[in-house]
C-alpha positions as CSV (number, residue, x, y, z in Angstrom):
1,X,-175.6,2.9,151.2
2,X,-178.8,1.0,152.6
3,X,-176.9,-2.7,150.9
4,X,-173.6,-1.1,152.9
5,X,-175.3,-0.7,156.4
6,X,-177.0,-4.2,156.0
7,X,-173.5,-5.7,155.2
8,X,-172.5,-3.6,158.4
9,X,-175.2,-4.5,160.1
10,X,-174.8,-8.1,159.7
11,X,-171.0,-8.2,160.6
12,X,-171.5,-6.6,163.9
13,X,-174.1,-8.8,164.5
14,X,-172.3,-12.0,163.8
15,X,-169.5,-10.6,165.9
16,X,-171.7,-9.9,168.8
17,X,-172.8,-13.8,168.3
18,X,-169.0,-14.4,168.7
19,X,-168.3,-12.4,171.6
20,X,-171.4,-14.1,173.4
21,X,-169.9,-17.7,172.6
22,X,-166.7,-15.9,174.3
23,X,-168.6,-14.7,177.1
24,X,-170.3,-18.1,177.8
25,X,-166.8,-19.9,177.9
26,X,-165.5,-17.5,180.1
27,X,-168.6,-17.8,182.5
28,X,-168.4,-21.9,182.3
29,X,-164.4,-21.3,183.0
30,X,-165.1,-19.0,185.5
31,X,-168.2,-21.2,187.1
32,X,-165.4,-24.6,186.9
33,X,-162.7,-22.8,188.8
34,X,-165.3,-21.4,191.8
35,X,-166.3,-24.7,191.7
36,X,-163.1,-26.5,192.2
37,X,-162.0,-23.8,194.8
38,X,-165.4,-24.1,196.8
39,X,-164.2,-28.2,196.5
40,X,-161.1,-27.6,198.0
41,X,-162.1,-25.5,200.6
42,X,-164.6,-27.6,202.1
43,X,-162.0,-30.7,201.5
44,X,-159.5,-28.6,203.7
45,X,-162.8,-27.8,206.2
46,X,-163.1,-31.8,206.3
47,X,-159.3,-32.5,206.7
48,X,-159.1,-29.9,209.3
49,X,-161.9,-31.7,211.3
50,X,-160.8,-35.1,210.7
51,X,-157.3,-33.7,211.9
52,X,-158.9,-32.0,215.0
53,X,-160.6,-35.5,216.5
54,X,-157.9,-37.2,215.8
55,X,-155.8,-35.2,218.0
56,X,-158.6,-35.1,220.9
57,X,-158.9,-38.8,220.7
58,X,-155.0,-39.2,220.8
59,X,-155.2,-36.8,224.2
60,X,-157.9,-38.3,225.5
61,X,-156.2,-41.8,225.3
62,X,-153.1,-41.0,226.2
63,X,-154.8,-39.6,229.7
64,X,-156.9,-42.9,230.3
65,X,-153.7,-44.7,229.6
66,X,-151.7,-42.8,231.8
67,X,-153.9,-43.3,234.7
68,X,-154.2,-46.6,234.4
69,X,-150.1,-47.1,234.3
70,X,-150.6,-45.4,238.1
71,X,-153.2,-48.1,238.9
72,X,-152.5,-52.0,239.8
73,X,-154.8,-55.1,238.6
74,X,-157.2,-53.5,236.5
75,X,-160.2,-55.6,235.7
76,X,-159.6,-57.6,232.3
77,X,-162.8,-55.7,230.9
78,X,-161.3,-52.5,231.4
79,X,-158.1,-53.7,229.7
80,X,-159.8,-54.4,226.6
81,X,-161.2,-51.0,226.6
82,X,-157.8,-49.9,225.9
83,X,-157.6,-52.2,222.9
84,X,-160.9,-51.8,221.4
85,X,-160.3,-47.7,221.9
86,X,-156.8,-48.3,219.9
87,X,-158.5,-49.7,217.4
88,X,-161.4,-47.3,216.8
89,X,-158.8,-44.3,216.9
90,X,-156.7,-46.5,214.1
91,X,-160.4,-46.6,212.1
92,X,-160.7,-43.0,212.7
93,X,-157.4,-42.6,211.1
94,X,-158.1,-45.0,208.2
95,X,-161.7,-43.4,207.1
96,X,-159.7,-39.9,207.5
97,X,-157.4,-41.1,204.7
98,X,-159.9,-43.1,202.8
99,X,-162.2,-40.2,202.6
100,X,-159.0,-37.8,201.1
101,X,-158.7,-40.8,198.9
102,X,-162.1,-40.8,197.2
103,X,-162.5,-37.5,197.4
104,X,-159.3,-37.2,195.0
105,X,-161.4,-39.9,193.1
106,X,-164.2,-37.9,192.7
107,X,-162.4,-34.7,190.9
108,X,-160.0,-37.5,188.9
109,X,-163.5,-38.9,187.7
110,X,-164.6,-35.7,186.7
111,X,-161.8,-34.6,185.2
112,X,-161.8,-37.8,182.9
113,X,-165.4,-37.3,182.2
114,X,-164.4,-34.0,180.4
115,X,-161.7,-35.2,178.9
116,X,-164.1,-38.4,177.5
117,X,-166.4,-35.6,176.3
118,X,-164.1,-33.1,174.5
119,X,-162.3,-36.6,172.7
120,X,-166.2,-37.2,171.7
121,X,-166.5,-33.4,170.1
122,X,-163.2,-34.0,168.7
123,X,-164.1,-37.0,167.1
124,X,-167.7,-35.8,165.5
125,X,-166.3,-32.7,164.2
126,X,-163.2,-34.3,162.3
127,X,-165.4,-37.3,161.1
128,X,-165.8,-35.5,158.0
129,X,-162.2,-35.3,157.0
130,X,-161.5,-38.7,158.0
131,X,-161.4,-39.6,154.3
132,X,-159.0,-37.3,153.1
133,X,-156.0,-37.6,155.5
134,X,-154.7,-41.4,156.6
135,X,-153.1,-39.1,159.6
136,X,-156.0,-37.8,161.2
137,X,-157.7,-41.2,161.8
138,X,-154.4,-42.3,163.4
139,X,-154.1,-39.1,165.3
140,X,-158.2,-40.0,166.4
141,X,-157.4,-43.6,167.5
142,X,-154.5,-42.2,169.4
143,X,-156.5,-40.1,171.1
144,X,-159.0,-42.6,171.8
145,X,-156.7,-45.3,173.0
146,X,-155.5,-42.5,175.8
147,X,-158.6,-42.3,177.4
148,X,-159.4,-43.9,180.3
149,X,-160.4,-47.7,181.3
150,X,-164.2,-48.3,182.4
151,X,-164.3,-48.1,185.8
152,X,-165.7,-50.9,188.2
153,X,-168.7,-50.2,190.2
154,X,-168.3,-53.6,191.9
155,X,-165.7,-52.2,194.0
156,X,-167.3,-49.1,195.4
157,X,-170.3,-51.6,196.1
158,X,-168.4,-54.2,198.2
159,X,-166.9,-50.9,200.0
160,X,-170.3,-49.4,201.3
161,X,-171.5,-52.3,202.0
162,X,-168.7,-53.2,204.4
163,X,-169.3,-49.7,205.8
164,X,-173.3,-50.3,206.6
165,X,-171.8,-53.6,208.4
166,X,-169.4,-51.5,210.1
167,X,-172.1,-49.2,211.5
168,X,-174.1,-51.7,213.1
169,X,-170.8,-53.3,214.8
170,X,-170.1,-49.2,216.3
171,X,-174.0,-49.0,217.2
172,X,-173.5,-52.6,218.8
173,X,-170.3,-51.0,220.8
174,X,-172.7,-48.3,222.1
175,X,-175.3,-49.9,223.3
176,X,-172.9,-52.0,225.7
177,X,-171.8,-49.0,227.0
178,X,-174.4,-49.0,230.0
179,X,-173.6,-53.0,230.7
180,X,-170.0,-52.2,230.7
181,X,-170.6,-49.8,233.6
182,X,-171.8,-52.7,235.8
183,X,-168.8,-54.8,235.9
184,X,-166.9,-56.1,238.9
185,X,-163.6,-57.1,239.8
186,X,-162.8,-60.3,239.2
187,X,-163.3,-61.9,242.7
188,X,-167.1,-60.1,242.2
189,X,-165.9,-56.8,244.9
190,X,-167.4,-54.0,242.7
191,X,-165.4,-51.4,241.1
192,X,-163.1,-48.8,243.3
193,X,-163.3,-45.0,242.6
194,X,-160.1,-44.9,240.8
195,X,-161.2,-47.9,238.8
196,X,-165.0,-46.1,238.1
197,X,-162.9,-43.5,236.7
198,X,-160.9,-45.3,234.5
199,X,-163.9,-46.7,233.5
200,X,-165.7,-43.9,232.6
201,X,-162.7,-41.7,230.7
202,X,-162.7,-44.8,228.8
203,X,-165.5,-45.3,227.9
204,X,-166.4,-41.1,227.2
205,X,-163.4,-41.5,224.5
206,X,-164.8,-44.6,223.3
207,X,-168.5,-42.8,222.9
208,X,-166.8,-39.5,221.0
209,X,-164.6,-42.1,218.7
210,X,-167.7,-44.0,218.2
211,X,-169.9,-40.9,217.2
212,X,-166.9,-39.5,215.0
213,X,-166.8,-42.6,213.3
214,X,-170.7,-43.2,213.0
215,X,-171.1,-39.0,211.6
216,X,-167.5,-39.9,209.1
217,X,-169.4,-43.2,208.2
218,X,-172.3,-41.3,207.0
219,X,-170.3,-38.6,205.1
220,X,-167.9,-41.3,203.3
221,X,-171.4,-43.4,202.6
222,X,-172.6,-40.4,201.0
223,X,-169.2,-39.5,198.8
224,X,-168.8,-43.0,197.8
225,X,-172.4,-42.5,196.4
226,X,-171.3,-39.4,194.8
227,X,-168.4,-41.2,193.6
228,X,-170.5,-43.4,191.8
229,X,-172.4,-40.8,189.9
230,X,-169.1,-39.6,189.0
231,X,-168.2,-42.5,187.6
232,X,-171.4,-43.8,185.9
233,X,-171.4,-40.3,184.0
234,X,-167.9,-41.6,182.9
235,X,-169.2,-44.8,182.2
236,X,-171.9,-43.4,179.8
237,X,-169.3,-41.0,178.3
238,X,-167.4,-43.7,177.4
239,X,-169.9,-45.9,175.8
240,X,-170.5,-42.9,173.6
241,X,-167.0,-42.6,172.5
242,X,-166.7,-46.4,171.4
243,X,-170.2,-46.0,169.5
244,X,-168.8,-43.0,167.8
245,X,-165.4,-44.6,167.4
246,X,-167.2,-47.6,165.8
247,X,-169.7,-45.8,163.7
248,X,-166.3,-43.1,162.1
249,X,-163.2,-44.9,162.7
250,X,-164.3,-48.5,162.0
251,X,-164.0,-48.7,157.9
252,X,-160.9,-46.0,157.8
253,X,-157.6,-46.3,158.2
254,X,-155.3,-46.6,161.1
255,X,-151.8,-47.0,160.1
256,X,-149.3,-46.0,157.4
257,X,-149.4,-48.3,153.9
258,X,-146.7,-50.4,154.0
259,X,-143.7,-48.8,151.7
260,X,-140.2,-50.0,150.9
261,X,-139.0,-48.7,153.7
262,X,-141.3,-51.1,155.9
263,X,-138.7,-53.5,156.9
264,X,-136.5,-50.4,157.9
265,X,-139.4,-49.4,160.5
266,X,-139.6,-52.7,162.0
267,X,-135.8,-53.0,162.8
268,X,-135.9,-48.9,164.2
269,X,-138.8,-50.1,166.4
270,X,-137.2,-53.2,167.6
271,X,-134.0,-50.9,168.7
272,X,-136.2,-48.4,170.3
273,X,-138.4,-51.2,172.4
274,X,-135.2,-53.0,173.6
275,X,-134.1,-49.1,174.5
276,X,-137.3,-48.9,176.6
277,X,-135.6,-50.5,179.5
278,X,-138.0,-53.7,178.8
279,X,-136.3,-56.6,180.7
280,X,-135.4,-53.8,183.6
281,X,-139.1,-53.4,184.1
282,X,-140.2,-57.2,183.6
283,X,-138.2,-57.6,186.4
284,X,-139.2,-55.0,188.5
285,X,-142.5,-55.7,187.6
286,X,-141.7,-59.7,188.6
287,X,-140.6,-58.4,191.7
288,X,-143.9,-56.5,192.2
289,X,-145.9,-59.3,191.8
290,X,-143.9,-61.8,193.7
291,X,-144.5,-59.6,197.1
292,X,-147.9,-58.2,196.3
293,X,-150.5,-60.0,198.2
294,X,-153.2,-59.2,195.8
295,X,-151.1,-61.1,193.1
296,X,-148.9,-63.5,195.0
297,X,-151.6,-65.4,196.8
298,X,-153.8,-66.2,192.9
299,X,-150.5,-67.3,191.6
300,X,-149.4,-69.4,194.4
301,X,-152.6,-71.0,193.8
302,X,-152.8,-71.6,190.4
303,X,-149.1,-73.3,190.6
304,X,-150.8,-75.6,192.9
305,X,-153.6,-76.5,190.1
306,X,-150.7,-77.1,187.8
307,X,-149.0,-79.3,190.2
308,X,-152.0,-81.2,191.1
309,X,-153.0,-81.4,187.1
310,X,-149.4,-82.9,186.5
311,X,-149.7,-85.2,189.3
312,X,-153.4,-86.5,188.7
313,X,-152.6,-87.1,184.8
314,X,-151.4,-90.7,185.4
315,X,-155.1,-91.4,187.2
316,X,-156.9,-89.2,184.2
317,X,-155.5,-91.6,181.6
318,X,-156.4,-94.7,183.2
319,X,-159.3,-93.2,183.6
320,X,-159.6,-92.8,180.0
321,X,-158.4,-95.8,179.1
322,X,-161.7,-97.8,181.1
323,X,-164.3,-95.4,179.9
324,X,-163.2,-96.0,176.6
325,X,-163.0,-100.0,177.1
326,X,-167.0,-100.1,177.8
327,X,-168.0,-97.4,175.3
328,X,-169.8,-99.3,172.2
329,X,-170.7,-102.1,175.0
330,X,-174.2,-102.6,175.4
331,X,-174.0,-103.8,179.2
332,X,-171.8,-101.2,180.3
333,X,-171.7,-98.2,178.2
334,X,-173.8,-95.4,179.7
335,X,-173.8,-91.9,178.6
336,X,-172.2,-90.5,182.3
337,X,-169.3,-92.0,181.3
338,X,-169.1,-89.2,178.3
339,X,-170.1,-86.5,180.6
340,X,-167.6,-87.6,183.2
341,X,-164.8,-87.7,180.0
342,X,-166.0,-84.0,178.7
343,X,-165.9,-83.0,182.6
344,X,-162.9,-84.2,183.8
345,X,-160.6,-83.1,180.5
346,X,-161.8,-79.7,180.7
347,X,-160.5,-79.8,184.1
348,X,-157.1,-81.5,183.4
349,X,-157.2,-79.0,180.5
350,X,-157.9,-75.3,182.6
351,X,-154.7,-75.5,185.6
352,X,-152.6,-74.3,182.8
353,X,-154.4,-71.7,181.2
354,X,-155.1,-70.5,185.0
355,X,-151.7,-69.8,185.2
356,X,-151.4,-67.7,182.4
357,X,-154.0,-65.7,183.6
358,X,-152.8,-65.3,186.8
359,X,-149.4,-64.4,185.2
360,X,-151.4,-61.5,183.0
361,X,-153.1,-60.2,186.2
362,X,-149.8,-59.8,188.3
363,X,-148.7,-57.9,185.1
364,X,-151.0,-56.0,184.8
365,X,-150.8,-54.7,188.6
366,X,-147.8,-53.3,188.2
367,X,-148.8,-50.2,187.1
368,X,-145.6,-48.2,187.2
369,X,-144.1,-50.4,184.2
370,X,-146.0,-49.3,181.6
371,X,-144.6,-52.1,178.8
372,X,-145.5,-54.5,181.8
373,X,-148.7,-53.5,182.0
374,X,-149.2,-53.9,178.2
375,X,-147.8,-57.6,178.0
376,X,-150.2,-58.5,181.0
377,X,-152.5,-57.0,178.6
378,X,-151.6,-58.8,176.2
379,X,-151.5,-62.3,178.2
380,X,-155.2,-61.9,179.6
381,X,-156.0,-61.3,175.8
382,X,-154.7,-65.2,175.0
383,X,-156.1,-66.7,177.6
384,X,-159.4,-68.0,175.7
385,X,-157.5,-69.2,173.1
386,X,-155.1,-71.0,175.2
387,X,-157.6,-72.8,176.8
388,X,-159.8,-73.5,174.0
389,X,-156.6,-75.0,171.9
390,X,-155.5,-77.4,175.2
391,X,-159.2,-78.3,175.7
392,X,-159.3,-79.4,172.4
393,X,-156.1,-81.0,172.3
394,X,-157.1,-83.1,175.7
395,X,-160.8,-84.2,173.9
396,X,-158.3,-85.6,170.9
397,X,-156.6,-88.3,172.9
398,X,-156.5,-92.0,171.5
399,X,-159.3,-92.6,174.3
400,X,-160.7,-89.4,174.7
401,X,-163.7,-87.5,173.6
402,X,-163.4,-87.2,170.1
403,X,-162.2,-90.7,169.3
404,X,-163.3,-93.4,172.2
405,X,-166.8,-91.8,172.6
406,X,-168.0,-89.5,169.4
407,X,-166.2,-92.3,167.0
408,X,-164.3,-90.0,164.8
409,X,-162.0,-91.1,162.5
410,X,-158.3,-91.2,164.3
411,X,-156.4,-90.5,161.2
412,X,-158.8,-87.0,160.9
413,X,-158.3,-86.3,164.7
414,X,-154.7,-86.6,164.1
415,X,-154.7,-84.4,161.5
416,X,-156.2,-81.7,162.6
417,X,-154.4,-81.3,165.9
418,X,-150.9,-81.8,163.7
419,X,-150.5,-77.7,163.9
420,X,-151.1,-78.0,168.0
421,X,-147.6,-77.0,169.3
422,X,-147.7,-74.2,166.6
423,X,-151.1,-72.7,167.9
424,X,-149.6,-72.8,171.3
425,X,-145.5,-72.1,170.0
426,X,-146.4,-69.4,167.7
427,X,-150.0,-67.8,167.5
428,X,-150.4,-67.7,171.0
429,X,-147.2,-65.6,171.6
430,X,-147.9,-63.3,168.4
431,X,-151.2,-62.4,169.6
432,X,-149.9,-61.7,172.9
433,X,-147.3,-59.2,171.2
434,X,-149.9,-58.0,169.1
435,X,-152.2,-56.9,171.7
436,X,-149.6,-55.0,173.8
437,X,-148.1,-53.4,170.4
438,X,-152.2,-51.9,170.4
439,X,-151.9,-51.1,173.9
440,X,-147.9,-49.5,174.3
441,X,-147.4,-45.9,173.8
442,X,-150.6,-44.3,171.8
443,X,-149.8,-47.7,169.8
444,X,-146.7,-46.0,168.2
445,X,-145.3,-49.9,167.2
446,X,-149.2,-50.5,165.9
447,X,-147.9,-50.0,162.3
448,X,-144.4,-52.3,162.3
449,X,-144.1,-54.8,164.6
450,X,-148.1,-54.8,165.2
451,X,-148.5,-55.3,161.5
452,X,-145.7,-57.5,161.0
453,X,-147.1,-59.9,164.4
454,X,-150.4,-60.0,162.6
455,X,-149.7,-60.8,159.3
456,X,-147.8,-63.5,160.8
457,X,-151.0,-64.3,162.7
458,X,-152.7,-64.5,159.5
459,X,-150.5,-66.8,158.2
460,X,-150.3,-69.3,160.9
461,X,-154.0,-68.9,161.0
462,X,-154.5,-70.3,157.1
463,X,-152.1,-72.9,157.4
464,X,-154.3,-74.4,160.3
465,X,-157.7,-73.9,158.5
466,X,-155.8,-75.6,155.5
467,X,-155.2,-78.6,158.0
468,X,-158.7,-78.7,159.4
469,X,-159.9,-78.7,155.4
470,X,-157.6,-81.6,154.6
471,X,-159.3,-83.5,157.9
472,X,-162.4,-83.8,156.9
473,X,-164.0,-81.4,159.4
474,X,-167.4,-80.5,157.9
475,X,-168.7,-76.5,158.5
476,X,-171.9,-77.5,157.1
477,X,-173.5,-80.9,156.5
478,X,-176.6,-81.5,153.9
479,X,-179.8,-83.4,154.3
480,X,-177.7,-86.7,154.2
481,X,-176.0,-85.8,156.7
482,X,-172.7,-85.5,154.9
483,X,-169.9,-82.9,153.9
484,X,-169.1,-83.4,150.8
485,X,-170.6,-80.7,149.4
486,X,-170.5,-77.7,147.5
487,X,-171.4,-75.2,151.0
488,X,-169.2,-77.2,152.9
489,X,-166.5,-76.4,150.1
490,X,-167.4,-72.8,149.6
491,X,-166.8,-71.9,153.6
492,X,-164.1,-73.7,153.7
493,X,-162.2,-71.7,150.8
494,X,-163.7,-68.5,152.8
495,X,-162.4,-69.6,156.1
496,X,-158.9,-70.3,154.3
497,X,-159.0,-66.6,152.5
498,X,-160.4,-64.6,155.1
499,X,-156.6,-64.3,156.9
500,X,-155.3,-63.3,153.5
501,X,-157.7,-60.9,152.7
502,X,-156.6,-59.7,156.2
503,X,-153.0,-59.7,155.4
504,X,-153.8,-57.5,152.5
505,X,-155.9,-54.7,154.2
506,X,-153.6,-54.4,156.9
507,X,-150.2,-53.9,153.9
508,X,-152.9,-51.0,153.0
509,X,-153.5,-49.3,156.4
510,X,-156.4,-50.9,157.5
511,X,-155.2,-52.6,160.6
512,X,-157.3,-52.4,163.2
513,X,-160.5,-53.0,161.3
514,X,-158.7,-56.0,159.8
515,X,-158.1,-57.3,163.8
516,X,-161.5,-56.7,164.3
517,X,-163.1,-58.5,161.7
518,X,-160.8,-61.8,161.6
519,X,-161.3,-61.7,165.4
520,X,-165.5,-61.7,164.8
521,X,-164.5,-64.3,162.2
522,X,-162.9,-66.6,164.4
523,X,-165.1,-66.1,167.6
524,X,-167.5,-67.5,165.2
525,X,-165.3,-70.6,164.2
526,X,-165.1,-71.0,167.8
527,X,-169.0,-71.2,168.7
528,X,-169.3,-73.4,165.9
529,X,-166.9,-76.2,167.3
530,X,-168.6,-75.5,170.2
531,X,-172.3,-76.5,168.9
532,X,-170.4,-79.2,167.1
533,X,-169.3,-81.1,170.1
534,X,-172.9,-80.2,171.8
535,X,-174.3,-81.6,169.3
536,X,-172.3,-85.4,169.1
537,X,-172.6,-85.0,173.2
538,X,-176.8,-84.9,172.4
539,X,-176.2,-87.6,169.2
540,X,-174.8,-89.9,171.7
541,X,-177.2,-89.6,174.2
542,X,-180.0,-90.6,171.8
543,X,-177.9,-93.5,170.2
544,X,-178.0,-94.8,173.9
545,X,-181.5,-94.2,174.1
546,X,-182.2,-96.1,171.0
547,X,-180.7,-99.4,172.6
C-alpha cells in the first residue's frame, strides 16, 4: 500500500509538473497577445495623431492660401512661404507613412525572430534522429531554407542619419522665423496689415508643421532604433541557426539516392518548371527591371562599360602589342609596364561580368516572381567565376600577362585556356541553374535537376583540371624550383578526383555537403592562381632589379 501511494504520489506529481509547463505557455500566449494588442493600440493612438495634424495643417493652409488669392502682388518672400509650407505638409505626410511602415517592420522582425528560434528548437531536438530517416534531414533543410534573409543594418543607418540632417535643416527654418518677420516689399515700403497677416498665418502653420515634424522626427529616430534591436536579435538568431545547421545537417543527407526511376524525376520536374509560368514571369520580371529606377539606372550603366570595353579593345591591343615589344629589353623594359598590363586587362576584363551582375540584381528585385528572384540568385552566384575565367582569359593573350611579361610557355597557355568557351558556355550556366534549383520552392527540384546540373558541373570541372594537368601548370614546386614531382603529381590526381568523388556522394544523397565541399575546394584552387600570379608579378620585379 505505502509502494502504491508512492507510485500515486509520484504520478500526480509529474502531472502537476505538466500542468505548470501548460500554465506557463498559456501565460507567455496570453502575455504575447496583450502585448501585440497594447502595440496596436498605441500604433492606432499614433495614426490617429498623425491623421489629426495632418488635417489642421491642410486647414490651416488652405486659409493662408485663400487669403492670399484675395490679395494682389505679394512679396516674393511670402510666396515662397507657400511652397516651403507645401513641402513640410508633404514631409509630414511622408514620416506619417514611413513611421506605419517601420512600425510593420518592427512586429515582421519579431515575428521572424520567433520563427528563427522555434526552427532552432526544432532543429536540436530532431538532431538525434537525423541518422535514421534520409526524410527528416530534408524536411530540416526545408525548413531552414524558408527562413528569412539577414537583414541589412546599412540601410536603417543611412535612414537616421538623413533624419539628424533633416532636423537641423527644420531647426534652421525656425530660427529664420523672426528675420522673415522683417521683410519689405519689394520697392523697400514695409509690409501692409493684410500682408503682416499673411505673414504671420504663414508662418504660425509653418512653426506647428515644423514642431510636428521635429516631435515625429524624434519618435521615428527612436523606432528605427528599436527597429534595429529587432533586427540584430534576428541577426544573432540566425547566426545560431547556420551554426547549428552546420554542426547537424552538414555530414547527413539532403536528397533522395538516386534510383532507377531518377531519369523519370528529372523529365516530371522539367514539365512541372515549364508549368510554373517561367518565361511569363521572366518577362514580367524584365519589365520590372526595365522601369525600376533602382535597377534601370546600374544597368544602363554597366551597358555603357561594355560599350566603352568593346570600343577601347582596338587601343588595349596595341597597347599590348608595345609593352610587349620592350619587355626582355634592357633600355626599355621597366616593371610599370607589367603593372600597367595586369591593370588595364583586369579592366577590359570586369565591363562584362558587371553586366551580369547588374542583370542578377534587377532579378532579384523583382520580388513578386519568385523563379525570377531565384535565377537573379543564381546569376549573382556566377559572377566571381565569370570574372575570374575572363580575367584569366585576357592575361593569356599572345602579348599579354602570362606570355609577353611572365615568359610562359605559349603552347602551355594555350592549353590550358582550350576549355575557355566551355567554362563560360556550360559551367557558368549550370551553376547558375544549380543555385536557383537550391533556392526555388523549399528546393523541391534540389534532388533532379539540382543533382543532374551538378554532376554535370563535376564533370565539366574534371575535364578542365585534366587540361590544366596536361599544361604543365605546377600546384607545388620543389627546392629546384621545378614540377615534376611526386606532390605536384599527387594533387594533381586529387584535384582531378575530388569532382568525381563529388559525383558519387551526391548519386547517394549527399548533395549539399558535396556543393559545399567542392566549392571550399575550388575557392582554394582560386587563391592559389591568385598567389601564383602574385608571385611571377614579385619574380619579375626582382629580375629587373638584378639588371
Amino acid at each position: 500500500a505505502r509502494l502504491k501511494a508512492l507510485v500515486d504520489e509520484l504520478e500526480l506529481a509529474q502531472l502537476s509538473a505538466n500542468n505548470r509547463q501548460e500554465l506557463a505557455r498559456l501565460r507567455s500566449e496570453l502575455a504575447e497577445k496583450e502585448s501585440q494588442q497594447l502595440d496596436a493600440y498605441l500604433q492606432a493612438l499614433r495614426n490617429q495623431l498623425n491623421s489629426q495634424r495632418q488635417l489642421e495643417a491642410e486647414r490651416a493652409l488652405e486659409s493662408t492660401e485663400l487669403l492670399a488669392e484675395n490679395s494682389a502682388d505679394l512679396p516674393k518672400d511670402i510666396v515662397a512661404q507657400f511652397k516651403i509650407n507645401r513641402e513640410l505638409s508633404a514631409a509630414l505626410n511622408q514620416q506619417a507613412q514611413r513611421m506605419d511602415l517601420v512600425a510593420s517592420q518592427q512586429r515582421q522582425a519579431a515575428s521572424q525572430t520567433l520563427q528563427v528560434r522555434q526552427a532552432l528548437n526544432t532543429l536540436r531536438e530532431q538532431s538525434q534522429w537525423l541518422g535514421s530517416s534520409n526524410l527528416l534531414g530534408e524536411a530540416l533543410r526545408a525548413q531552414v531554407a524558408r527562413l528569412p534573409e539577414m537583414p541589412k543594418p546599412q540601410q536603417l543607418d543611412t535612414e537616421m542619419a538623413q533624419l539628424r540632417v533633416q532636423r537641423l535643416r527644420y531647426e534652421d527654418l525656425l530660427n529664420k522665423q523672426p528675420l522673415l518677420r522683417q521683410i519689405h516689399q519689394a520697392d523697400g515700403q514695409p509690409l501692409t496689415a493684410e500682408q503682416n497677416r499673411i505673414l504671420e498665418a504663414q508662418l504660425r502653420t509653418q512653426r506647428e508643421l515644423l514642431n510636428s515634424l521635429l516631435q515625429g522626427g524624434d519618435t521615428l529616430l527612436l523606432e528605427l532604433t528599436k527597429l534595429k534591436v529587432s533586427n540584430g536579435q534576428l541577426e544573432d538568431a540566425l547566426k545560431e541557426v547556420n551554426e547549428a545547421t552546420h554542426r547537424y545537417l552538414f555530414w547527413t543527407s539532403d536528397v533522395r539516392p538516386m534510383t532507377i526511376a531518377w531519369p523519370l524525376e528529372i523529365a516530371q520536374d522539367l514539365r512541372r518548371l515549364i508549368s510554373l509560368d517561367t518565361f511569363s514571369q521572366l518577362g514580367k520580371a524584365s519589365v520590372m527591371m526595365l522601369t525600376s529606377k533602382e535597377t534601370i539606372l546600374p544597368l544602363f550603366g554597366a551597358l555603357i562599360l561594355v560599350g566603352c570595353s568593346i570600343y577601347s579593345r582596338r587601343y588595349f591591343t596595341r597597347f599590348l602589342e608595345r609593352s610587349a615589344a620592350k619587355v626582355g629589353k634592357v633600355t626599355q623594359d621597366h616593371f610599370w609596364l607589367t603593372l600597367r598590363t595586369l591593370f588595364w586587362s583586369i579592366l577590359v576584363a570586369s565591363p562584362l561580368p558587371v553586366l551580369w551582375m547588374t542583370l542578377g540584381y534587377g532579378l532579384r528585385e523583382a520580388w513578386p516572381y519568385p523563379l525570377a528572384v531565384a535565377i537573379g540568385d543564381g546569376v549573382t552566384a556566377t559572377v566571381p567565376l565569370l570574372w575570374v575565367v575572363m580575367i584569366c582569359a585576357t592575361f593569356a593573350r599572345p602579348n599579354g600577362l602570362f606570355i609577353a611579361h611572365f615568359g610562359w610557355p605559349r603552347e602551355r597557355v594555350s592549353r590550358g585556356m582550350r576549355y575557355y568557351l566551355m567554362s563560360i558556355g556550360l559551367i557558368v550556366p549550370l551553376i547558375m541553374a544549380l543555385m536557383m534549383f537550391d533556392n526555388l520552392d523549399d528546393r523541391e527540384f534540389s534532388g533532379s535537376l539540382g543533382r543532374l546540373c551538378f554532376i554535370l558541373i563535376c564533370g565539366a570541372l574534371a575535364v578542365v583540371t585534366l587540361s590544366l594537368k596536361k599544361a604543365g601548370i605546377p600546384l607545388y614546386l620543389n627546392k629546384e624550383g621545378s614540377g615534376d614531382n611526386i606532390t605536384n603529381h599527387m594533387l594533381w590526381n586529387m584535384m582531378i578526383g575530388a569532382p568525381l568523388v563529388a559525383i558519387l556522394a551526391s548519386a547517394v544523397g549527399y548533395l549539399a555537403t558535396a556543393q559545399a565541399l567542392l566549392a571550399r575546394l575550388e575557392t582554394s584552387v582560386a587563391i592559389w592562381f591568385l598567389l601564383l600570379v602574385v608571385y611571377h608579378v614579385i619574380r619579375r620585379w626582382m629580375l629587373i632589379q638584378r639588371r
